[in-house]
C-alpha positions in Angstrom: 85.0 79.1 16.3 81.4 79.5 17.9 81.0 76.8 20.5 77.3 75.0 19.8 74.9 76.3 23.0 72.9 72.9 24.5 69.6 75.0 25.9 66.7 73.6 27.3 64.4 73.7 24.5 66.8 71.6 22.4 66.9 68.7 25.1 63.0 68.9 25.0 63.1 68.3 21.5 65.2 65.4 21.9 63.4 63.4 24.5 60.2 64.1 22.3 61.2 62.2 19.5 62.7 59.6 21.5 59.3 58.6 22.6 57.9 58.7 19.2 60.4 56.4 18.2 59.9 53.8 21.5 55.6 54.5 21.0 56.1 53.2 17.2 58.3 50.8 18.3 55.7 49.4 20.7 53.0 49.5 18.3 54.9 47.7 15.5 55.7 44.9 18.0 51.8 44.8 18.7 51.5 44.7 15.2 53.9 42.3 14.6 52.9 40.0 17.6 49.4 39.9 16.4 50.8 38.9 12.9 52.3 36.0 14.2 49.5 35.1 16.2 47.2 35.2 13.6 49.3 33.2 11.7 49.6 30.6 13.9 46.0 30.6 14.5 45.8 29.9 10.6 48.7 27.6 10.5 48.5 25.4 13.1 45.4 25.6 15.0 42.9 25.8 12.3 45.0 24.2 9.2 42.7 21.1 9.5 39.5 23.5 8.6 41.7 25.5 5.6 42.8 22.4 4.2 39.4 21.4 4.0 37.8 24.6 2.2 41.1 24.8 0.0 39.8 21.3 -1.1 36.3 21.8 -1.6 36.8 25.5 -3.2 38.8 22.9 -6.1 36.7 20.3 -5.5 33.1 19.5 -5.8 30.8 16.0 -5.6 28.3 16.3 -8.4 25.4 14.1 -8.0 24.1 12.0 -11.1 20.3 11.6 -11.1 19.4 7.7 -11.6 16.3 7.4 -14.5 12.8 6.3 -12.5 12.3 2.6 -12.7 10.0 1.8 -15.4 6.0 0.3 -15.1 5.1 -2.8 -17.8 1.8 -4.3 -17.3 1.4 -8.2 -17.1 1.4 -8.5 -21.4 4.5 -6.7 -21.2 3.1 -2.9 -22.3 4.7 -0.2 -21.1 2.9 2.0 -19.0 5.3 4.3 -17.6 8.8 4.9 -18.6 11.1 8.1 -19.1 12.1 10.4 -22.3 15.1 11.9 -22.8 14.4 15.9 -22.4 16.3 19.4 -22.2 15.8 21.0 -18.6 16.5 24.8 -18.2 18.0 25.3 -15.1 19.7 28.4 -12.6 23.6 27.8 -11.4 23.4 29.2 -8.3 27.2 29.3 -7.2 27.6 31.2 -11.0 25.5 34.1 -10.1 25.5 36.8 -7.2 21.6 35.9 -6.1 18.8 34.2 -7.8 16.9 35.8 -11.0 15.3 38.9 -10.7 11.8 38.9 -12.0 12.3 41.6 -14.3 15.2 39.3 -15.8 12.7 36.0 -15.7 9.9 38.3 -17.7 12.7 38.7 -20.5 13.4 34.8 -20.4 10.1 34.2 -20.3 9.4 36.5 -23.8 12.2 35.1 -25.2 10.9 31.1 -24.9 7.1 31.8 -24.4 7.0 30.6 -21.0 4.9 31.9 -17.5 7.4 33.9 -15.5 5.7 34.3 -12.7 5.9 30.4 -12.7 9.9 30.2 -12.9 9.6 33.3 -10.1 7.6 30.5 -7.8 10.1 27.9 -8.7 13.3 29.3 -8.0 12.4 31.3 -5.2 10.5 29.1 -2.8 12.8 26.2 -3.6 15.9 25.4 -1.6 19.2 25.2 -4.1 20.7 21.7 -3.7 24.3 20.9 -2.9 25.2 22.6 -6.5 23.0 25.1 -6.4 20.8 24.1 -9.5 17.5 24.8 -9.9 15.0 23.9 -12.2 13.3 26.8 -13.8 11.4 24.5 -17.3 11.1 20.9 -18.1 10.8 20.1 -21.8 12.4 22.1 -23.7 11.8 21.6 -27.4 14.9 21.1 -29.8 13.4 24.9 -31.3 13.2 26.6 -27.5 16.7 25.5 -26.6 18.1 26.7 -29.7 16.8 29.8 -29.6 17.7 30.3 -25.6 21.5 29.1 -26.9 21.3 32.0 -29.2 20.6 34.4 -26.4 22.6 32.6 -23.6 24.8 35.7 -22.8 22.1 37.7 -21.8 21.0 35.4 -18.9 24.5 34.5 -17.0 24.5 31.2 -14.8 21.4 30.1 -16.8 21.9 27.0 -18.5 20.6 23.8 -20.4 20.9 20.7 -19.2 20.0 17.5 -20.5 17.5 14.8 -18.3 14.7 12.5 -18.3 10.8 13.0 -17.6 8.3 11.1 -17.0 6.3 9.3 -20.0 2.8 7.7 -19.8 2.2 6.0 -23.2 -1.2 4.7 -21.8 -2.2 8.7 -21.1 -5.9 8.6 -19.9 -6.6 4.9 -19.7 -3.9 4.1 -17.2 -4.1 7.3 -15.1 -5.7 6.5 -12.1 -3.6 2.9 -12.3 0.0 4.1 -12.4 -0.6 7.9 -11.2 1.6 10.6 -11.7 4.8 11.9 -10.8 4.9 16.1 -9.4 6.9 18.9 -8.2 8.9 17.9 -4.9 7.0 20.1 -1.9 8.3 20.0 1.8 5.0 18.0 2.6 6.5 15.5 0.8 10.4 15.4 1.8 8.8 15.1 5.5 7.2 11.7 4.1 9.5 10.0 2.8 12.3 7.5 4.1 15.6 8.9 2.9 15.3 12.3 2.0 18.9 13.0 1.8 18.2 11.1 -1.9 15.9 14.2 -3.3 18.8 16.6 -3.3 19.0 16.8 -6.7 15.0 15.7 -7.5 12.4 17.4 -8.7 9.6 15.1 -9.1 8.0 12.6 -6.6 5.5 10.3 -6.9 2.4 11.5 -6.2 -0.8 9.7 -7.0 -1.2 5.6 -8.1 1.7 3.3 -8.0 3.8 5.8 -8.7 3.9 6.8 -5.1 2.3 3.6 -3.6 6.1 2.4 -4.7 8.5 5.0 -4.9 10.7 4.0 -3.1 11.4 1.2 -5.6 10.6 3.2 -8.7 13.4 6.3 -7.4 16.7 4.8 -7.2 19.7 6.0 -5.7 22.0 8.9 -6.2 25.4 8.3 -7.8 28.2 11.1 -8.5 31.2 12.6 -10.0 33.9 14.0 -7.6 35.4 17.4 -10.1 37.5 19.4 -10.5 36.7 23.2 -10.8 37.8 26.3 -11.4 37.5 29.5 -9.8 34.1 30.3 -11.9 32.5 26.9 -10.6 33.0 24.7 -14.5 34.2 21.4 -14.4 38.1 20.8 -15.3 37.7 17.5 -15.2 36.4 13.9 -13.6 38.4 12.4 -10.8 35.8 10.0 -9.5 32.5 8.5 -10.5 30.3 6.2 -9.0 26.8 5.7 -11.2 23.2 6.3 -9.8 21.8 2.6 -9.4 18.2 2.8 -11.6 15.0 2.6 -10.4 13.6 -1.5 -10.3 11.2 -2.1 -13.4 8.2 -2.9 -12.1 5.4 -5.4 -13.6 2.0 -4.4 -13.1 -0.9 -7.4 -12.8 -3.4 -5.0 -15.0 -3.6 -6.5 -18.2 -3.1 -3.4 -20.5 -5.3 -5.3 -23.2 -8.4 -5.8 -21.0 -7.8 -2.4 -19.9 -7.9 -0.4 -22.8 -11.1 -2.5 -23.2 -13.0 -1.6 -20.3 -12.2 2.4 -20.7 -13.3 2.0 -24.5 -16.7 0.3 -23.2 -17.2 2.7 -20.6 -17.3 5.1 -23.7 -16.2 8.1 -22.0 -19.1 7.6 -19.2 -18.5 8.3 -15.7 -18.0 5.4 -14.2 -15.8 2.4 -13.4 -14.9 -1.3 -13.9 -12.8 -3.1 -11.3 -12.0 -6.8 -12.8 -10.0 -9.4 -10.5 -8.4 -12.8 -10.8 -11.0 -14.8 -8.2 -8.1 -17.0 -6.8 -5.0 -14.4 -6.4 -6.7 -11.3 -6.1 -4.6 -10.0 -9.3 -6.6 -7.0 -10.4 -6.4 -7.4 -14.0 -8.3 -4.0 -15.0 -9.2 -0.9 -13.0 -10.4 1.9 -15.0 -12.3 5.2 -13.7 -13.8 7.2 -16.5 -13.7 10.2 -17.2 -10.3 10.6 -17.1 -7.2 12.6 -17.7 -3.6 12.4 -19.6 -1.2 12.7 -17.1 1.5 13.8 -19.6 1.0 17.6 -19.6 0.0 17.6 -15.8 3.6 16.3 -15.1 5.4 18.3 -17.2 4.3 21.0 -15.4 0.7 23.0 -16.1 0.3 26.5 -14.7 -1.8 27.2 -11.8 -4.7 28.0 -13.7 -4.5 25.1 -16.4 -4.5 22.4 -13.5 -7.7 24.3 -11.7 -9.4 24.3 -14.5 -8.9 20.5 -15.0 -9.7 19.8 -11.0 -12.5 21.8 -11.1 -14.1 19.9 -13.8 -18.1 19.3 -13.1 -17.3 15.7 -14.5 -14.3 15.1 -11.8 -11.3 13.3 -14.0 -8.7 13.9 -11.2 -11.8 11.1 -8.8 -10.7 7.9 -8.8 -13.9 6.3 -9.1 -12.9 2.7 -8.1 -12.0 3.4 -5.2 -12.9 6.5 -3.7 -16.5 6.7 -5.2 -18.8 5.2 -2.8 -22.2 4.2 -4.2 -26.0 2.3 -2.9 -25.5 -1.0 -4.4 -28.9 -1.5 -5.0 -29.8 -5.2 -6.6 -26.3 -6.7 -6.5 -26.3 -7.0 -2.8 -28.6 -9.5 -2.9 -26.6 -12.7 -3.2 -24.4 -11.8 -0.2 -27.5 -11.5 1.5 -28.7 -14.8 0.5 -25.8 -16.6 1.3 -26.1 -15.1 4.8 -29.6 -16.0 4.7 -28.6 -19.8 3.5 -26.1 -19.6 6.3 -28.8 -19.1 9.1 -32.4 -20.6 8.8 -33.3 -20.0 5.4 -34.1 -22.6 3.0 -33.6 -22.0 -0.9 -36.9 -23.5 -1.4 -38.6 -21.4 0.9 -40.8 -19.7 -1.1 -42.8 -15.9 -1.2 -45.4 -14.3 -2.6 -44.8 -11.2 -4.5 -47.5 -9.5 -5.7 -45.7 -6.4 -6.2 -45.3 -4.9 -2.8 -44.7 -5.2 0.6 -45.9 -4.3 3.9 -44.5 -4.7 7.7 -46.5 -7.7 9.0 -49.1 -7.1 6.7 -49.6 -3.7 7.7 -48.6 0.3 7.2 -47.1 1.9 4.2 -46.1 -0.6 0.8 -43.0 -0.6 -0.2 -43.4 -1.7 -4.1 -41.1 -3.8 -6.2 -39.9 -2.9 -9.3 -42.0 -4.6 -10.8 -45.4 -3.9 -10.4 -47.8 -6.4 -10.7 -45.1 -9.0 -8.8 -43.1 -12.0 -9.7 -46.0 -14.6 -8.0 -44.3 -17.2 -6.2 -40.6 -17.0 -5.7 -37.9 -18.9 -3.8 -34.5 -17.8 -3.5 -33.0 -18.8 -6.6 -35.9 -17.4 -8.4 -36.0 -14.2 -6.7 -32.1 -13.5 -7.2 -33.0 -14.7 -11.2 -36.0 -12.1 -11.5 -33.9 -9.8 -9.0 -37.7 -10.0 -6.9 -37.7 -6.9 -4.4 -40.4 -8.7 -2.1 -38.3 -11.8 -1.3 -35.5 -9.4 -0.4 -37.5 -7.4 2.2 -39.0 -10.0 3.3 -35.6 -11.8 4.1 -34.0 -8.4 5.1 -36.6 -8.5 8.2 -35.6 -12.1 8.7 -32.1 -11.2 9.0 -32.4 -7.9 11.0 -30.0 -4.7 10.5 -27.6 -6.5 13.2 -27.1 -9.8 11.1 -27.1 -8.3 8.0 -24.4 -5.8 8.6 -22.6 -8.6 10.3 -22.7 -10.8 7.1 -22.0 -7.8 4.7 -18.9 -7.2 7.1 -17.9 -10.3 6.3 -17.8 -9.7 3.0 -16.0 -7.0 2.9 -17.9 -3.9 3.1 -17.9 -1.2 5.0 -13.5 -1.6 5.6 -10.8 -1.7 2.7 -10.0 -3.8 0.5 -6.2 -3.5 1.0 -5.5 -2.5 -2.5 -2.1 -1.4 -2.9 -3.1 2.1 -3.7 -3.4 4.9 -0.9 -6.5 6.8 -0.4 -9.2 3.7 -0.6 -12.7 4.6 0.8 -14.6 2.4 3.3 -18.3 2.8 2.2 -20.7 2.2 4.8 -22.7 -0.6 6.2 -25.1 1.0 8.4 -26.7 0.0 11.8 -28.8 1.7 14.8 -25.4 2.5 16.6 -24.1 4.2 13.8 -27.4 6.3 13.3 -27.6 7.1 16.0 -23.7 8.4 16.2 -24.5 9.9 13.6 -28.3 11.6 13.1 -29.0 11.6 17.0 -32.3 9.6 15.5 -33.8 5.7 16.4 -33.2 3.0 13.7 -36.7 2.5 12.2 -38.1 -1.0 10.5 -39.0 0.5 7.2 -35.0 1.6 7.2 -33.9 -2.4 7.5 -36.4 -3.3 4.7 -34.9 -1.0 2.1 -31.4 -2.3 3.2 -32.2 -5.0 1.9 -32.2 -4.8 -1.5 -29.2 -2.3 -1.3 -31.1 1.4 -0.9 -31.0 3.8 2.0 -27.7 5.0 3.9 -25.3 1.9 2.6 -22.1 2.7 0.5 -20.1 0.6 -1.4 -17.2 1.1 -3.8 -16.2 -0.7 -7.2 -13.5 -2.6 -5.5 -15.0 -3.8 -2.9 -17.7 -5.0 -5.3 -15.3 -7.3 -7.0 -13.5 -8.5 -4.3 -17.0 -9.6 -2.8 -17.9 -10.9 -5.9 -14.5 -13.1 -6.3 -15.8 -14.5 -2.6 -18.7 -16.2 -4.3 -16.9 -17.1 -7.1 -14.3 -19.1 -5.0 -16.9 -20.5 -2.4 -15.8 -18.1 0.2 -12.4 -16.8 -0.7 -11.7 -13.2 -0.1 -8.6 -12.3 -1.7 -6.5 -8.9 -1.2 -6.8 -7.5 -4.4 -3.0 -6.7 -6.1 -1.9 -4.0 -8.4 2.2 -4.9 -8.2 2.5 -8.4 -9.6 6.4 -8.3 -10.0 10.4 -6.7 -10.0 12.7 -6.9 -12.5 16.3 -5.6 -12.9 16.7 -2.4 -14.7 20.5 -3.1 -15.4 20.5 -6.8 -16.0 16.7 -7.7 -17.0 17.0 -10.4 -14.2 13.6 -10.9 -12.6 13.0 -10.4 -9.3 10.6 -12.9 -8.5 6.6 -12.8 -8.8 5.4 -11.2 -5.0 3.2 -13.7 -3.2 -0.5 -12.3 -2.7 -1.3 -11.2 0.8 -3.3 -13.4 2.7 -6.3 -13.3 2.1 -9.5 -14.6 4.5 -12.1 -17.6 3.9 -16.0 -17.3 5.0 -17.1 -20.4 5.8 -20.6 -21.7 4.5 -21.4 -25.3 3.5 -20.7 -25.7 -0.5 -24.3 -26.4 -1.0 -25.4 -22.7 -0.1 -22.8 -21.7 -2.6 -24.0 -23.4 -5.5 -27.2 -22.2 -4.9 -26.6 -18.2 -4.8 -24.4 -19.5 -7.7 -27.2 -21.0 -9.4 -29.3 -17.6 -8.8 -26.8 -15.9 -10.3 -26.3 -17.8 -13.2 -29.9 -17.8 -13.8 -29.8 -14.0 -13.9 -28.0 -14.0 -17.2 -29.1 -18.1 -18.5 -32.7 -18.0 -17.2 -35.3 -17.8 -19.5 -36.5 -14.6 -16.7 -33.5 -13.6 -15.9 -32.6 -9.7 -15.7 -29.7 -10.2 -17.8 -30.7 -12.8 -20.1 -30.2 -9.9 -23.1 -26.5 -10.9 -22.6 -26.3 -14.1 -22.7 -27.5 -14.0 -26.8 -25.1 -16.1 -28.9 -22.8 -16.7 -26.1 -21.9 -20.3 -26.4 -18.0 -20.5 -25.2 -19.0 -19.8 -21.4 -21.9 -19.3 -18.8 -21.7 -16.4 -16.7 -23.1 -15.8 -13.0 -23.9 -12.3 -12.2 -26.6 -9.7 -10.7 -27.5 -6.7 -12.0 -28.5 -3.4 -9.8 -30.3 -0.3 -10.3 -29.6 2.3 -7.8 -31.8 5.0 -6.8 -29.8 8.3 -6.6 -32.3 10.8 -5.6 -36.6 10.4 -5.4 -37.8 12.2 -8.1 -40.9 12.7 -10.1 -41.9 10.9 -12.9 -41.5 13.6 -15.5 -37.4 14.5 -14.0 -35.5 14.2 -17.0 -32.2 15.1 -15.9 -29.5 12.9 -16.8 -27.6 13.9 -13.3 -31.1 12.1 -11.9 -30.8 9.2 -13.4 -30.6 5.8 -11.4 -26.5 4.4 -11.4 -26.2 1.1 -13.4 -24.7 -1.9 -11.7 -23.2 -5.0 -12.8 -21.9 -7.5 -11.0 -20.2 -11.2 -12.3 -17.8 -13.5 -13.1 -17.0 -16.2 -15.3 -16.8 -19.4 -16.9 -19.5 -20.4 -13.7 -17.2 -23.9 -13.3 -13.8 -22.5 -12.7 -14.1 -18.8 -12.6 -10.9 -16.9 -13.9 -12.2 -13.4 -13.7 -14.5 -11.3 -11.6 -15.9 -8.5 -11.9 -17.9 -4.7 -11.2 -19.0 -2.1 -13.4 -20.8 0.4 -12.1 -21.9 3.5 -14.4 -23.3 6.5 -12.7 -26.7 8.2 -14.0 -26.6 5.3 -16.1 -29.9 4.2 -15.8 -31.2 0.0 -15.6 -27.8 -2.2 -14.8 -29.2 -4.9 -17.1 -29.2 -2.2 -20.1 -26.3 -0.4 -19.6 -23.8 -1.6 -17.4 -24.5 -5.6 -18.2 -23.2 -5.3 -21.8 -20.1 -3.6 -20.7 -19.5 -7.0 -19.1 -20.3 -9.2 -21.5 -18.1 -6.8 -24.0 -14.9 -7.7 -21.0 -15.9 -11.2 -20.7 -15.8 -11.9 -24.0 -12.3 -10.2 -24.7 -11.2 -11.6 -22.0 -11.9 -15.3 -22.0 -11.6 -15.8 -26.1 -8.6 -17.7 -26.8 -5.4 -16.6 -27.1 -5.1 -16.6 -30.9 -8.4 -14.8 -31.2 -6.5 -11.7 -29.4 -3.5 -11.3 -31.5 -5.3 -11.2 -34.5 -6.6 -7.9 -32.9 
């Protein structure tokens, strides 16, 4: 037998492989060390964190949109409530990214709809909590099921039913109750609690409906579901419902509103009418105007331009954002500021149909050109006399009348509950000279006085003014929200106290007489408004018209954009006064022809007896 022969190379071959087998050794305890490490990493240190995202990979807190409180007006109309609709929307956590545009282009064919508008929407918008975006609002019963038939082809795309807004009013409550509109970033910066527009679209964004959206929104409910691995419900473990939006009630009488825009007739204008005492505004219409229906659906980009860029301006709100000369009907706050100082109503003036600076220099002419012969106050506000009112504009001086128009009311806001209100302007030699770098001249105080020159006033204001002489000094705070009711339970929420409001004081003698000047306007047998008063038996009316002067033109201008703005300002019965009001109708010509009527036509719907307006 061979004996086996231990050489050298063998033993080399031996300790070789040993240290293969301790190197693999070593590594599989590295590997199997890390293992366990790792492990406990998982299972100990951060089991708090898995537990959570095992949890919220099964669970998921769905938020339930609340429906947007409704609007009523005080006679109970509806003027803003909410329509059951089909939304089209994008499931985020369904899909691998957001919709291609190619893909939208498709969707768009399919349901006739601007791609390039669902492009914008879905990819400038944040996803909420979901992931759901809106990509069309409104679908009709015939869009949805033809987008049902084609569902496959557009995966984690999906209908869902909601509510939008409804305006039943449309065009004559616009610039009243606003609009709701897309949710920007702009607004989520604005408001209170923006952790409540998660799931929203739409915010209020022009009239009460964002003067009082925090009211009108509600609050946020939600389901806590179950899902599976493709993000569907299984099924509802928890629900807590959204809490409604409060109903709010609305001191516009929807009656005496539909009124005023049908006797506006489409003209551009406005009508602002008040309860004297309260401040209620009972109508405030701005003509022309728009339905707000289709603009918050949703219009395209080009749609809504074409509406904004409109030469006739429907998007203005005229009553209180358009600033006007008030021409005539500034006169009886002038008076009454003249009563309060050193003026006498008997005092009287000769007109012969112009006027000059201490008898000297350039006329300025009245409207009426061979005069009114001897006037006093009450006459001249009757016969709306020019003369008497330069005369007692250089009496007062710039200084005291701005002082007295201030008090009024002009020249600062109203307070309205509605954002955006315009000051005007009540001029004086501090502002010109702010302003133009230029001297205040004399001739510039005479025309102030019967309303021409740099001075601005808006419809509201107007009316609020003209509630102060109704009330013997009372300047309200004109109201829009009169009330809150319960959405759930119909329980009402109480009628809101007016703000406070400020008193001029003046003896009551000096307001009878402007109120006798202005009743003689419409009752006097000269009055400039005496072609209203014909077969009105039921009430008397005090009011004043005005004829503005837009631009100086030549006789033979013909241009209806040249004409004069018609003015109208009143109230009524005289004794106790129960509405006040402005109408003011631009390029409308003579106040007593045009814009007079109109408030006789208000007056008269207004004031008739109860039975009289539901045989309408």
């Amino acid at each position: 037998m061979k004996a086996y022969r231990w050489d050298s190379a063998t033993d080399h071959e031996l300790r070789l492989s040993r240290a293969r087998i301790i190197f693999a050794l070593v590594v599989l305890l590295i590997l199997a060390g890390g293992l366990i490490l790792r492990m406990f990493f998982l299972q100990v240190v951060q089991h708090a964190h898995y537990t959570t995202l095992s949890r919220d990979n099964r669970l998921h807190v769905v938020p339930i949109l609340p429906q947007r409180g409704e609007i009523y007006s005080s006679d109970g109309v509806l003027l803003a409530g909410n329509l059951a609709t089909y939304n089209l929307v994008v499931q985020t956590e369904r899909r691998s990214g957001l919709p291609t545009r190619p893909e939208l282009l498709r969707l768009g064919q399919l349901l006739g709809a601007d791609a390039e508008s669902m492009f914008r929407s879905v990819h400038t918008a944040r996803p909420n909590r979901q992931g759901t975006l809106l990509l069309l609002e409104g679908l009709s019963e015939e869009r949805v099921a033809k987008f049902s038939v084609h569902q496959h082809l557009f995966p984690g795309i999906d209908v869902q039913t909601g509510f939008r807004r409804y305006y039943p009013l449309a065009s004559v409550s616009a610039h009243v109750v606003g609009r709701v509109g897309g949710l920007d970033k702009r607004d989520l910066a604005a408001v209170a609690e923006p952790e409540q527009y998660r799931l929203r679209n739409r915010i209020g964004k022009t009239g009460i409906e964002k003067r009082y959206e925090e009211l009108l929104r509600g609050y946020l409910g939600y389901h806590s579901a179950e899902v599976n691995a493709d993000g569907r419900i299984v099924r509802i473990l928890e629900t807590v419902p959204p809490r409604q939006g409060e109903a709010l009630v609305l001191n516009i009488n929807a009656d005496l509103q539909l009124e005023a825009h049908a006797a506006l007739a489409g003209r551009r204008g406005a009508v602002v009418a008040i309860e004297p005492a309260s401040g209620r505004v009972l109508a405030l219409v701005s003509t022309p105007s728009y339905d707000p229906n289709p603009v918050t659906i949703g219009l395209d980009k080009q749609q809504y331009q074409r509406i904004k860029q409109r030469a006739d301006a429907p998007l203005f709100n005229r009553s209180i954002h358009g600033q006007y000369p008030p021409g005539s009907v500034i006169k009886p706050f002038l008076a009454q500021a003249a009563l309060a100082g050193t003026v006498s109503s008997g005092q009287a003036r000769h007109c012969p149909g112009w006027f000059r600076i201490n008898g000297a220099g350039r006329r300025f002419h009245d409207w009426k050109a061979y005069g009114h012969g001897a006037v006093n106050l009450v006459s001249a506000l009757e016969q709306s006399c020019d003369v008497y009112f330069y005369g007692l504009a250089l009496q007062l001086g710039i200084e005291g009348m701005a002082a007295a128009l201030e008090g009024f009311g002009f020249g600062s806001a109203t307070g309205i509950d509605l954002d955006g209100e315009h000051t005007g302007l009540i001029p004086d030699p501090q502002w010109k000279q702010a302003r133009h770098k230029e001297p205040w001249y004399t001739g510039e105080t005479v025309i102030t006085g019967i309303g021409q020159g740099y001075m601005l006033v808006t419809p509201v204001q107007l009316a609020v003014a003209t509630a102060a002489l109704a009330t013997n000094g009372w300047l309200p705070v004109p109201t829009l929200l009169g009330g809150r009711r319960n959405p759930l339970t119909d329980e009402w929420l109480g009628t809101l106290p007016p703000p406070a409001g400020s008193h001029l004081a003046a003896a009551a003698v000096q307001w009878e007489q402007v109120r006798q000047g202005m009743r003689r306007v419409v009752h006097g047998e000269r009055g400039t408004a005496r072609g209203i008063a014909m077969g009105l038996e039921a009430y008397e009316i005090a009011g004043k018209t005005g004829t503005a002067q837009v631009v100086v033109r030549e006789l033979s201008g013909t241009s209806a954009e040249l004409e004069d703005h018609s003015l109208f300002i009143a109230y009524a019965p005289i004794q106790e006064p129960r509405i006040a009001l402005a109408v003011v109708i631009e390029n409308g010509g003579s106040g007593s022809k045009y814009a007079a009527p109109v408030a006789r036509r208000l007056f008269d719907h207004y004031l008739r007896p109860a039975t009289a307006r539901l045989d309408r």
